[in-house]
Every structure is written in structure tokens, then in C-alpha cells.
C-alpha positions as CSV (number, residue, x, y, z in Angstrom):
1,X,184.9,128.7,61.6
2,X,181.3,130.3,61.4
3,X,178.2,128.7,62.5
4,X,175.1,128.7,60.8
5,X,171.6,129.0,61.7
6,X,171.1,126.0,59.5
7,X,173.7,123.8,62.2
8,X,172.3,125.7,65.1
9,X,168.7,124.8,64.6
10,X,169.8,121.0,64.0
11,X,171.9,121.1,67.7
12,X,169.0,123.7,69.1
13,X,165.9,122.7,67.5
14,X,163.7,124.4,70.1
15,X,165.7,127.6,69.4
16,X,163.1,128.4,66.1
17,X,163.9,132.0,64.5
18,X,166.6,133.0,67.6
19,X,168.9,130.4,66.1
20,X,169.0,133.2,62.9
21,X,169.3,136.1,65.2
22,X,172.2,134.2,66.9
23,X,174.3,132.7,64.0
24,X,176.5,135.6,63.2
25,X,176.7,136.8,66.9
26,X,177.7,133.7,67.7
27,X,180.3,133.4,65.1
28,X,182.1,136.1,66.1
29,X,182.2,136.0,69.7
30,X,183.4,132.4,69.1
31,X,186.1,133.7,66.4
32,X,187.6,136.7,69.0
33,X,187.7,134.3,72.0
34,X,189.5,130.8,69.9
35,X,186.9,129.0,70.2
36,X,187.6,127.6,66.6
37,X,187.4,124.0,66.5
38,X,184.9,121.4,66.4
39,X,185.3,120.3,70.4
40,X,185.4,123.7,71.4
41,X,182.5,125.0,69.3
42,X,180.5,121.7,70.2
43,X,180.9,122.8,73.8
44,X,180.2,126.2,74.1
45,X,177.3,125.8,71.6
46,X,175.7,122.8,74.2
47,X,176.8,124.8,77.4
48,X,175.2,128.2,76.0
49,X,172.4,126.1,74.3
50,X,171.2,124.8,77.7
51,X,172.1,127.7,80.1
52,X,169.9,130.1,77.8
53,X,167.2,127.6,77.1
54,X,168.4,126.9,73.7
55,X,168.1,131.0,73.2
56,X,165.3,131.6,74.9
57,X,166.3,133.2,77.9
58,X,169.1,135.9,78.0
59,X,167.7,137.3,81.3
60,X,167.8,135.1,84.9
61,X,163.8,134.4,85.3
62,X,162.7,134.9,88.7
63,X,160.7,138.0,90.9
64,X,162.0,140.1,93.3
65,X,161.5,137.3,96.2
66,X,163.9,135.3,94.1
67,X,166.0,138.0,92.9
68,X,166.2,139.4,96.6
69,X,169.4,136.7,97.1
70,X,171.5,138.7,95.0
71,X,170.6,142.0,96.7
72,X,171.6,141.2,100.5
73,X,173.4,139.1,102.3
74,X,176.6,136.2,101.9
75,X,175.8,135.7,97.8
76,X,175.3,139.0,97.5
77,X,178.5,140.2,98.7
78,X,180.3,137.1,97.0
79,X,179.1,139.2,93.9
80,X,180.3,142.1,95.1
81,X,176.6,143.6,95.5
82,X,175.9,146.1,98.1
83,X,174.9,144.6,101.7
84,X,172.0,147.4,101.8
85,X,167.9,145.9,100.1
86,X,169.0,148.6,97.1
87,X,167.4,145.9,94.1
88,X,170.9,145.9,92.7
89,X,170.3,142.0,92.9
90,X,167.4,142.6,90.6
91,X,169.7,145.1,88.6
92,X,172.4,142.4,88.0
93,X,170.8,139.6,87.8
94,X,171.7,136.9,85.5
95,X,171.9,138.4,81.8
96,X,174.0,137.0,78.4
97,X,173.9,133.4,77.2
98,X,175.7,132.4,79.7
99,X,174.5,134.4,83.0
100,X,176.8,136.9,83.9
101,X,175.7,137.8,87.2
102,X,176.4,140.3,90.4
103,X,178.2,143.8,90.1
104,X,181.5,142.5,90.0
105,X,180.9,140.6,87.1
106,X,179.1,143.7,85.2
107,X,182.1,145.3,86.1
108,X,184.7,143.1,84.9
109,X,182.9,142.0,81.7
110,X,182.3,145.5,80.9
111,X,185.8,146.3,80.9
112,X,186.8,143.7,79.1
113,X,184.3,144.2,75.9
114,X,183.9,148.0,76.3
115,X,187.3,149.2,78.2
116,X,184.8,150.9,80.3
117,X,182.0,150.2,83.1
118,X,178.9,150.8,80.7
119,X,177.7,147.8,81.5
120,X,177.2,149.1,84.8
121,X,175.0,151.8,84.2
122,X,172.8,149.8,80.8
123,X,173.0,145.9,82.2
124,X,170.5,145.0,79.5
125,X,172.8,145.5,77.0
126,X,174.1,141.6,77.9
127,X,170.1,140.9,76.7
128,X,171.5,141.9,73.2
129,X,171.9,139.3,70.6
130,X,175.3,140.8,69.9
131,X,176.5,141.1,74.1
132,X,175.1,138.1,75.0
133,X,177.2,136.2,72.7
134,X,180.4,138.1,73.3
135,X,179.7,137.7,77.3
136,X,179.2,134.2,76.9
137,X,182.9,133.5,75.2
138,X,184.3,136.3,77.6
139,X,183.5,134.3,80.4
140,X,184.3,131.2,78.3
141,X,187.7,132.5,78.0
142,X,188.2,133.9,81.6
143,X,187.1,130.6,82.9
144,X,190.1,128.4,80.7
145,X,187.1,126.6,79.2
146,X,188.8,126.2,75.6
147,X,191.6,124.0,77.7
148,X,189.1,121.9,78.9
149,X,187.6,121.5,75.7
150,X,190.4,120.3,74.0
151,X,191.0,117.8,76.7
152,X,187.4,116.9,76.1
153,X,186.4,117.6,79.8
154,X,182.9,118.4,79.1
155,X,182.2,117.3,82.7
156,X,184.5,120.3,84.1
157,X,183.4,122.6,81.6
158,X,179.9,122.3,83.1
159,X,180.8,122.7,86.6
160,X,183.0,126.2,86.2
161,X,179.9,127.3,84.5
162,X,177.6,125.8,86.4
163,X,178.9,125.3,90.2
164,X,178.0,121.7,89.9
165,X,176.2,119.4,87.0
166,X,172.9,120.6,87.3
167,X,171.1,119.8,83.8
168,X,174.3,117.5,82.7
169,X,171.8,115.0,80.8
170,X,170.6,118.0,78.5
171,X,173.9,119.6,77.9
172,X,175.6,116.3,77.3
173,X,172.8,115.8,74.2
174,X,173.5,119.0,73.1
175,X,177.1,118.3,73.3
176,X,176.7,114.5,71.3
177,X,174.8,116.3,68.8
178,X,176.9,119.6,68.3
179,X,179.6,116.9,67.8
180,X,177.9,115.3,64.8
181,X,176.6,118.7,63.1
182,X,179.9,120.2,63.5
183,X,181.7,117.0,62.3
């Protein structure tokens, strides 16, 4: 079921002309990972609507000081970043409408829309209108988020995206609203 920049700008309204650039990117990321009905569509639309600041933001803000957690120590590691001050935290920061984030995650989410580790060597690629909607539903998937969607666990959803419910009062609006458009 496509979306259209018409039903995006009514869930997004801050999202102005990137609701256009998104519509078909959107549609079909969504249609190759399932995520073809109204409660899943609703809820990846609200989750990627807030975590992208309603398609603002493809790339993780933040300067080197802040970037410098991905580059050494526990997190970085976690993220399977070298222990060494190399900037590959600044190299794989967050990227996509959903932030993929950390080496490992390149790596996996490369191979999975690619079949290769290109994603690797050009991270920006997930700053694409086109990769940052397919990243966004790849993780989706990976994460079992269209389960939890059909169970209307909107709560879950945002804490296997989010580590916890930071911003739940924005992407439950976005949710109650993508629900009504979509309806």
C-alpha cells in the first residue's frame, strides 16, 4: 500500500518538501520489508517521523566531542568500532531514518541491501532518500517490529528502537495521527 506525500505531510506536517522526496522511498522500503498494513505503516511512519525529525535529520547531529563516544571505549566496542581515537565514531555515526549506527551495523545493513560491505567504505549513502528509507525497514524487520505492530505494542516498538521511551509523547502523536490518515 503506497504512501503519499499528501498523507505524509498530514502525519509530518513539519516535514515541508522532504515529505515529497520521501513518499516513494518510503513506499517501497515499506512494500519489500511487509510493512503493509495500516498498524504497521502507522508505526514505522511515527517511529521514523520522530527519530528523523519528521525528515529532517538523516545524519546523528553532534561534533566530534560528542561523536568521540562512538570512536573509543565500552559503546564503541558494543558497535564493534575500533578501541584506537581513529574518528570511525564520527565515520559511523548515526545515518538513515532510523539511525543506523557503529561499524557493525554498516556492516550488517550493507550486506543486507547491497550483498556487499559498500556501506562501509560510502556511509553517506544511508543520508540518501532512497537508503535511508530502505535502512529504516531493514532494521524494522531485523528488530521483529512488524510483530509488535500487529499486536499494537507501540510501547515495545519504541524501546527496540529507542533503548528506552525517550520522545514517547511525540511518537505516540505521530502514531494517533498516522492512524487516522491511514484509516
Amino acid at each position: 500500500m503506497p504512501i503519499s506525500e499528501q498523507q505524509l505531510l498530514r502525519i509530518l506536517p513539519n516535514a515541508g518538501r522532504q515529505a515529497g522526496v520521501f513518499a516513494s522511498a518510503l513506499t517501497l522500503a515499506m512494500d519489500r520489508y511487509q510493512i503493509n498494513t495500516k498498524l504497521r505503516m502507522a508505526a514505522f511512519i511515527a517511529q521514523v517521523g520522530h527519530e528523523s525529525g519528521q525528515f529532517r535529520y538523516v545524519r546523528e547531529l553532534g561534533g566530534d566531542q560528542y561523536l568521540s563516544k562512538y570512536d573509543t571505549g565500552a559503546l564503541a566496542k558494543r558497535l564493534g568500532n575500533t578501541p584506537e581515537p581513529d574518528g570511525d565514531g564520527q565515520k559511523y555515526r548515526g545515518r538513515g531514518l532510523i539511525q543506523i549506527t557503529g561499524r557493525d551495523n554498516y556492516l550488517a545493513c550493507s550486506k543486507a541491501l547491497f550483498g556487499d560491505d559498500r556501506l562501509l567504505r560510502t556511509p553517506e549513502l544511508l543520508e540518501q532518500a532512497e537508503w535511508a528509507a530502505k535502512s529504516a525497514a531493514w532494521f524494522w524487520s531485523t528488530k521483529g517490529l512488524n510483530t509488535l505492530a500487529d499486536q499494537g505494542d507501540f510501547v515495545k516498538i519504541t524501546r527496540r528502537i529507542n533503548g528506552g521511551l525517550t520522545g514517547q509523547d511525540d511518537r505516540q502523536a505521530l502514531y494517533d495521527k498516522a492512524l487516522k490518515v491511514l484509516a
